[in-house]
Structures are given as C-alpha cells and as structure tokens.
N, C-alpha and C positions, 0 to 999 in steps of 0.2 A: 297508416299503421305499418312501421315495419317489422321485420322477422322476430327481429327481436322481441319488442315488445308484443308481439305475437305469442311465441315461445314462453315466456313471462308471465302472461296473461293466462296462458291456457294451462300452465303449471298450478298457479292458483288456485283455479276452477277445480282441477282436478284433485287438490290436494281437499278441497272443502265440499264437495262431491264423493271423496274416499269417507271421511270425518262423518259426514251429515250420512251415511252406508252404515258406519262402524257404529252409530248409536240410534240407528233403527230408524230415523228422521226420514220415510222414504218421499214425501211429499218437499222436503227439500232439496233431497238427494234428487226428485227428477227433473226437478229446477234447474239445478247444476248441470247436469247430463243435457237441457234443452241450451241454456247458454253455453257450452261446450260445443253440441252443433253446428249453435249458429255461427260460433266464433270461426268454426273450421269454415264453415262457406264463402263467409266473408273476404276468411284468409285468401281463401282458394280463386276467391273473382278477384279481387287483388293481385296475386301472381300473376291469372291470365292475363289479365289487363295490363301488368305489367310489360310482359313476354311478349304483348303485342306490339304497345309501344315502342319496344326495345327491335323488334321487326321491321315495324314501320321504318323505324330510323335508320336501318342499317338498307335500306329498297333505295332505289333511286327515283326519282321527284315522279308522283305519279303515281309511283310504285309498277309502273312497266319499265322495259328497256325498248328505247323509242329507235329503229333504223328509220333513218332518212333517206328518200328515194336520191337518186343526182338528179331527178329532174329542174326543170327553167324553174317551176313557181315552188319547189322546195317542199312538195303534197308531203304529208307522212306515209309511206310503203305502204310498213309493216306495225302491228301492235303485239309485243312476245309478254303477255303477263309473268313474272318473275315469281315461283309458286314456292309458298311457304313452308321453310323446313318441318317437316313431321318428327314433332317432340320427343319421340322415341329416338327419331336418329340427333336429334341435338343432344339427348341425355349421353347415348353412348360415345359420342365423343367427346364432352364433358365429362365424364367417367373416366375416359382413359387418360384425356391431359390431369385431371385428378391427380390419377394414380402415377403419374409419371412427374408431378411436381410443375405442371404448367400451369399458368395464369388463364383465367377463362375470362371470355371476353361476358359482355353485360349480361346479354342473352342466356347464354349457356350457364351464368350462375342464378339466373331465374331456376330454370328448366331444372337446375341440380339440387338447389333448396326446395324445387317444389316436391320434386321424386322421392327426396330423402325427409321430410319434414316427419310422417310417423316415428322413425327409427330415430330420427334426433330429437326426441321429444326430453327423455331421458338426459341427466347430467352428463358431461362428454369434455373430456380434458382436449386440448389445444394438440397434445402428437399422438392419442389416440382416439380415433371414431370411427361410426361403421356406414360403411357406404354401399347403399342397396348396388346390387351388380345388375347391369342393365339385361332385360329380357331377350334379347338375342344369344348374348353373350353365357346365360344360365341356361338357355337351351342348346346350345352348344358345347357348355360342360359336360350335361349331363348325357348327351347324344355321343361324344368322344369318349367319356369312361366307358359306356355302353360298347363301343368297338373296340374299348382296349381290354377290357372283359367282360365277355359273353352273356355271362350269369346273372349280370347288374342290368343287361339291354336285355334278357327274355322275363325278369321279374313285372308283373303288371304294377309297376309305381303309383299309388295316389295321393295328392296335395292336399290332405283336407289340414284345415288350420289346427293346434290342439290337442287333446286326447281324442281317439278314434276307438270306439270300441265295435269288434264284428262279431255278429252269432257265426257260430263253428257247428257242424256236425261233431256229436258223440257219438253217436250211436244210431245205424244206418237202418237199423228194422229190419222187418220181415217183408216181403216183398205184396203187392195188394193179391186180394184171393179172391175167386168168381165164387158165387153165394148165390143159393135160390133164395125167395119173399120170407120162407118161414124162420131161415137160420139167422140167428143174431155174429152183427162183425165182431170180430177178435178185435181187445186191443192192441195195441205196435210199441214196443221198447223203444221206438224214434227216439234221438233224445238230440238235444241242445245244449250248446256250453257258447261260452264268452272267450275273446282274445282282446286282451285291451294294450292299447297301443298309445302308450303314454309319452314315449322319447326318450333320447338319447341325443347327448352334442357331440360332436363330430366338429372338431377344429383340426387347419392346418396348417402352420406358418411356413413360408416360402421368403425367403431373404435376396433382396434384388439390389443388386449394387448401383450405385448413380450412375455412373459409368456407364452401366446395362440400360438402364433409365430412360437414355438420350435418345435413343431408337425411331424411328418414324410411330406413329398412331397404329399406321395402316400394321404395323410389323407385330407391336406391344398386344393388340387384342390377341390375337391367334397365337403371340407365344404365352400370355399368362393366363389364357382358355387352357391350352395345353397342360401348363401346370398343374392347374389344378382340377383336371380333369383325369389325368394322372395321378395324383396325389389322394383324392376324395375319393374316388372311383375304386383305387388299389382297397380302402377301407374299407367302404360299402361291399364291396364283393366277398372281402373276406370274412365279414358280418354274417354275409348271407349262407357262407358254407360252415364255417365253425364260431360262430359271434355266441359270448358266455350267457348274456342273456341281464337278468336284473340280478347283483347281487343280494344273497342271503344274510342269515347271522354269520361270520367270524370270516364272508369274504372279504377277501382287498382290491377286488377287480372294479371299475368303476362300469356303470349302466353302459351297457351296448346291445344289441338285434340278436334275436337269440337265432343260433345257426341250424340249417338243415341237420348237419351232424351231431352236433352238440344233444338235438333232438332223438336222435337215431339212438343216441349211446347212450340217454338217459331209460328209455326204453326197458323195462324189464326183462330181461333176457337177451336182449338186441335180436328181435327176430327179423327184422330189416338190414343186419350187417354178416357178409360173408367175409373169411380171414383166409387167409393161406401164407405160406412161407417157406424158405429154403427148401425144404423136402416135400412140401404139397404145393408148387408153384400154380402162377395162375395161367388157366386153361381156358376151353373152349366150357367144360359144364358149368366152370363158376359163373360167365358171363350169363351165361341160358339160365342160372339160377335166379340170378339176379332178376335176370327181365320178369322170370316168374312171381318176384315178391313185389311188383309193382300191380297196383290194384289196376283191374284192366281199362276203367273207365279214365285212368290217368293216363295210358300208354300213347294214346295220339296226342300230340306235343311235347311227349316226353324227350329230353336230350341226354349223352352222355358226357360228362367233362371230367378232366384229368388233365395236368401238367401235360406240356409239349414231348419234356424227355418218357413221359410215362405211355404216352397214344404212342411216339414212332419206339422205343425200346422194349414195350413191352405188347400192347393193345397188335399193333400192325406186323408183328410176329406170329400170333396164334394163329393157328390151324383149325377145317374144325375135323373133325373123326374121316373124313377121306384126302385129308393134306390139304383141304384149299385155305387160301389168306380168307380169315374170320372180318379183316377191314380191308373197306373196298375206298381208294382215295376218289375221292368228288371235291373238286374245290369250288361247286357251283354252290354248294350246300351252304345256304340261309348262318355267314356266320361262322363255319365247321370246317372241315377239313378232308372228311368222308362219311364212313356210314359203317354202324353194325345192326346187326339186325333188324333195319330198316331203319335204326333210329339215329339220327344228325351228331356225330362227334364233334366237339371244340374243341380245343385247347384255352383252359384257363387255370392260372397261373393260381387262384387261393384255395386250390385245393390242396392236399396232403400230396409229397413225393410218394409214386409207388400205389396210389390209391387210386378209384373210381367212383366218381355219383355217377347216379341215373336217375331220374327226375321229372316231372314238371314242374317246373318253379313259378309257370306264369299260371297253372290252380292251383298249385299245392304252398306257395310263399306268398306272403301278403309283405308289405313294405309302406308304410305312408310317411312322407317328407309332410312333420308337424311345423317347421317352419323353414321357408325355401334359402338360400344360398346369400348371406351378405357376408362384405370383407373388411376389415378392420386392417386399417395402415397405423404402424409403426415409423418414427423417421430415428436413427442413429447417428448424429452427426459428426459426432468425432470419427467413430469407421465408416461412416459415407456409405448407407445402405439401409433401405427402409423394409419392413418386414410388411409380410402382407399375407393377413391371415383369414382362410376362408373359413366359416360357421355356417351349420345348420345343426336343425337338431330331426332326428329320422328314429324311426322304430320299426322294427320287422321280425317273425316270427313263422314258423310251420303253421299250415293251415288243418293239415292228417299229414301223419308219418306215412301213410298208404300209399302215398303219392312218389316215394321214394324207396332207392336200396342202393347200399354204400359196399365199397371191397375195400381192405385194407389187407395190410401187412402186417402180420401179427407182431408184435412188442416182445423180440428179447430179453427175457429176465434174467 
C-alpha cells in the first residue's frame, strides 16, 4: 500500500465515519473509527519498514565500515558499526531541502511523509501545503522571540490541543477565622469564574527569493528560524500588552489575545492606571504609586517594561525626593537592563511610547498555543520567489487585573 492509496483510503473512512456520526448510527460510526486505526498502524509499520530499508541500502555491506589491519594474514582490526540516523535529525534536513526546493533523496521522503501525514490528510493543491516545522527548529522560534521580547519569554506558555478552558478567581474571600466548638463557621464570598481559551490564527508570510534560496542547509535553518521568530514573536508580544480580544456586535477587528492593557482600561474607572503629562510629568510618586496598585502577592516576579527610548529618556532620569537616580543599571538582570525598586526593568518594544507596565505576566497572564507552529510554502515562478507562511492559532488573556498597573501619557484633546 502506498501513500497514496493510503490517503485515499483513509479519506473514505473518514468521510463514512462523519455520515454514520451525522445520523446517530454510533455502532457504525465506531466501526469506522476502529478501521481508521487500524489503517493508521498499518500505514505507520509500513513507513518504518520502509525507512529501514531505504537505510539498509544506503549502509555499506554488513552494515559496518570494515578497517583492515596491513597485517601478513589480512585479520580484520577494527569493527566501527555505522549508527543510524535519528529521525528527527533526518526530518530537519529534509525540511530544509523542502523549503529550499531540493530534491530529497529515498529516505528523507520516507521520514517527510511520515511526519507530515496528519496535516496532509486534508485536500492540498500541488504550490500550496503545510509542512509540520521540525521540533528543534519550533523550539528555537519560539526561544528567539522570547529574547527578542521579554514579555512573550516571562509568559508561562501552554500547548494544550483545542479550547482550554481555566477557573479564575473572582472573588478572593475573607481570610479563615479561629472559632471555639460552640460558634458555627461563617460562609466566604470565595467565588470562581471561567477564562475560555478558544484561539486565534496568527499567520505570517515571509517571501524568499530563489536566489536567497541557494544558501547552504546549515545557513537556511537559523536564518528562517530568525524570521520568524521575529515576525510571530513581534505579534504575540504585542497580543499580550494591548491584543483587542474577541470581537463584539458592529466590531471589524478579527479574533486576537485579549491584552493586559486592553484589560486595565476596560476596567471601570481604571483603578489600575496612573496618567500624567506636560505639566504633571512623571516622577518618583507615580512610579511608588504604581508599585502600590499591584496586589502584594504578585510583587515577587513582578517586572517592569517600557520601550528602550522611554527606560533611558525617561525611567533613568528620575530622582527620588533626595536627588538619587530612582534606576539603578544591572545588565546581570534575568533579561532587563537594571532595576527599580527592586523590581527587573526590560526593554520591550509592544508597549506604548512614553508608557510603563508593571506586572507579573508569568501568574497574572495565561497564553495556550491551541495548535503549534506549521508553514505553508507558496512558489511564484514568473518572480522567482516562494512565500513561506507560518501558522498557528494561540489565545491568551488576563488572569486578575491585580496583578498589574499601567502609566500612560494622557491623550491630548
């Protein structure tokens, strides 16, 4: 059986497995669901077997490399067993000649059908398809956005597949009370809410000329990691400080993360946001006020972030009430740059000019990657340049507004 008729077959199944679903038939429906299975295992020892063979044959006789001593009777020395590529590193460089328009030799288009067979399940035109990004190389995305801003590498990320739904505190009670035998407990206002965590797509096309194309392997992974670790990263982050959220009736904005501040300023009366401007500039009390509106159980791992022009032009100018500098530079700092009031400054770039969060984003932000990072190639052959779009779909949202406090710059009217 090959891919094809694989593909073929298991479309079938699944189409008459949906059908025998849609009209309640569930004793047939798990029929289909068990021939589906088996089809996949089949499939799946079939590749191996493949991929072994295709091994075998590329080993030299024996499958050792034999040295021969120069002795008189021609003994054999040495025995060096010749040890077999590990699948993950055959994928990733079938990946990148993939993506770079090379021809992959037997093996490597085993290893590359077998990776990608989920996602190719679906119909798929001949100059568009999506090709799983190999696991190194996804963990490298997202570890480079993470250094390129701060705010995306201190969010505690989770992979779960789906909608993710998490209980939230509402309402934090009354604290427990010491009680003799006779007195009856008080009840507790505790209360519980939901955050559901449904997704958002997140695409990004990058256009790579042929030309560019030609590049060594070794060169191609780390600059289109780069990319789009760049590219996806710059998003996510700015999701996380001001992202609109789900649209409403009569919005135009499309589904994205709803943002810490986004959150702040929906806030009735914004008791989490300090303002100042031209004539009440910011100072040393605004920053102390701030740290003050952050609930205290949040303040260890709290960070502060702001634009680069805004920490040295603004932040590392202040005073505090006997002239000393309010920022102290530390470039030891986890990430940051210095320190205010004990707490870790960065520099990142999706905040507001002229503005400051202060935060814990790794308890106060939740973020789950509902489905992880593949790339869709485009080819353009009259302008000789293939596109190359990365997908995921992500959702993220405030966990308590408590956890944070924002400064802005008041809005000229």
């Amino acid at each position: 059986m090959n891919k094809q008729e694989y593909l073929a077959k298991r479309k079938a199944l699944l189409e008459a497995a949906e059908k025998a679903l849609n009209e309640g038939k569930f004793d047939e429906f798990e029929a289909k669901e068990k021939e589906i299975k088996d089809l996949d295992e089949k499939f799946e020892a079939f590749a191996k077997a493949q991929a072994n063979m295709n091994a075998l044959k590329d080993k030299q006789p024996a499958a050792v490399a034999i040295e021969m001593a120069a002795g008189e009777n021609g003994v054999v020395a040495t025995t060096k067993p010749v040890e077999a590529k590990d699948e993950k590193e055959v994928y990733l460089r079938a990946w990148a000649k993939e993506m770079m328009g090379q021809p992959l030799a037997e093996q490597e288009k085993v290893v590359f059908d077998k990776f990608n067979a989920d996602i190719r399940n679906a119909t798929q035109t001949a100059a568009t398809h999506a090709i799983l990004i190999p696991e190194t190389v996804r963990e490298g995305i997202w570890r480079e956005a993470g250094e390129l801003y701060p705010i995306l590498s201190d969010v505690r990320m989770t992979f779960v597949p789906g909608d993710l739904t998490i209980i939230k505190e509402t309402n934090a009670g009354d604290d427990a009370q010491w009680y003799d035998e006779e007195t009856e407990v008080a009840d507790s206002d505790f209360g519980f809410g939901e955050l559901n965590l449904t997704g958002c797509e997140l695409a990004k096309s990058i256009p790579i000329s042929w030309k560019l194309r030609k590049m060594s392997i070794d060169a191609f992974i780390p600059y289109i990691q780069t990319l789009l670790a760049e590219k996806m990263g710059a998003a996510l982050a700015k999701a996380i400080v001001s992202g609109l959220g789900k649209p409403g009736t009569g919005d135009t904005f499309k589904p994205q993360p709803k943002g810490i501040v986004t959150a702040l300023v929906a806030e009735q009366g914004t008791p989490q946001i300090i303002e100042y401007d031209d004539t009440d500039d910011l100072d040393y009390d605004k920053l102390a006020k701030a740290m003050g509106l952050i609930k205290s159980t949040y303040k260890n791992g709290a960070v502060i972030y702001a634009k680069s022009t805004t920490i040295w032009n603004k932040l590392a100018l202040i005073k505090d009430n006997q002239g000393r500098p309010l920022f102290i530079p530390d470039v030891t700092t986890d990430g940051g740059v210095g320190r205010i009031f004990g707490l870790p400054v960065k520099e990142e770039d999706s905040v507001a000019d002229d503005a400051i969060l202060f935060g814990n984003v790794a308890r106060g932000y939740v973020m789950n990657v509902n489905e992880n990072m593949t790339i869709y190639t485009e080819d353009h052959v009259k302008q000789r340049y293939t596109d190359y779009m990365a997908y995921a779909i992500v959702d993220g949202a405030p966990l308590t507004e408590k956890a944070f406090a924002y400064i802005r710059k008041k809005v000229q009217v």
